[in-house]
C-alpha positions in Angstrom: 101.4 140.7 54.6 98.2 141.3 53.3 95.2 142.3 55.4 92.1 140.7 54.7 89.0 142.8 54.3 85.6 142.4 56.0 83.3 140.3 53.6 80.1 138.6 53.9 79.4 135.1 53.8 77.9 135.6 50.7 80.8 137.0 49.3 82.9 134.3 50.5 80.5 131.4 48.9 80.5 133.6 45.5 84.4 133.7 45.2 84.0 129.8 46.4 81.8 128.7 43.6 84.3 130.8 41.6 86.9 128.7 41.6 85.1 125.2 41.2 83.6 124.7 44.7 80.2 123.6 44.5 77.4 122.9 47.4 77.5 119.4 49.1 74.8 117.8 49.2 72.7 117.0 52.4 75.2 119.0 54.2 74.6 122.2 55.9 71.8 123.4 58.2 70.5 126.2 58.9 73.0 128.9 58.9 75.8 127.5 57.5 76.6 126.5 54.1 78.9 123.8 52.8 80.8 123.7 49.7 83.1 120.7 48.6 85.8 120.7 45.3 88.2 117.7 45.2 91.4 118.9 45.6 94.6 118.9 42.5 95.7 115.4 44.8 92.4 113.9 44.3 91.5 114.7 47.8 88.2 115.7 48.8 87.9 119.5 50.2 84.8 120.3 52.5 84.4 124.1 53.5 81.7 125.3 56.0 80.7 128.9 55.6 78.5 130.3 58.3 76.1 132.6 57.2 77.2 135.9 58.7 77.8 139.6 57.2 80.4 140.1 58.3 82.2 137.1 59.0 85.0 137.7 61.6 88.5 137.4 60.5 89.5 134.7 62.5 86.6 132.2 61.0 88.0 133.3 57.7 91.4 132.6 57.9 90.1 128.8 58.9 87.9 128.8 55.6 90.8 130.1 53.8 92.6 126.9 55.3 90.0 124.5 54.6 90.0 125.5 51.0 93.7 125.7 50.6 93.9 129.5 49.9 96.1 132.2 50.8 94.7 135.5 52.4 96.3 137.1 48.7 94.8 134.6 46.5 91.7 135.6 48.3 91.6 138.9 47.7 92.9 138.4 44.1 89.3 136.8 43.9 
């Protein structure tokens, strides 16, 4: 099992963007961030990011879930 490492929000957006996400527009305020990428089933996937360094574990596992990643394709990133 793979344990995942403290990262910033901006780090999290960067490896995002890397694999196609992109920012949604009019979406996000303040300190959060949304990106959006539609899905290999033509679905549409909508990830929040909130703007934190670093950003606990537990909100990153869910943005790991939104995006349909695993915690070692994540670090792979």
């Amino acid at each position: 099992m793979t344990k995942l490492p403290l990262v910033s929000s901006e780090d999290v957006i960067r490896k995002l963007r890397a694999i196609g996400f992109d920012y949604a527009p009019h979406r996000g305020k303040g300190s959060h961030v949304a990106l959006y990428k539609i899905g290999d089933d033509g679905n549409k996937l909508l990830v929040i990011v909130p703007r934190r360094d670093p950003v606990p574990r537990g909100t990153l596992l869910s943005i790991l879930k939104q995006a349909r990643l695993t915690k070692e394709e994540f670090v792979e990133l």
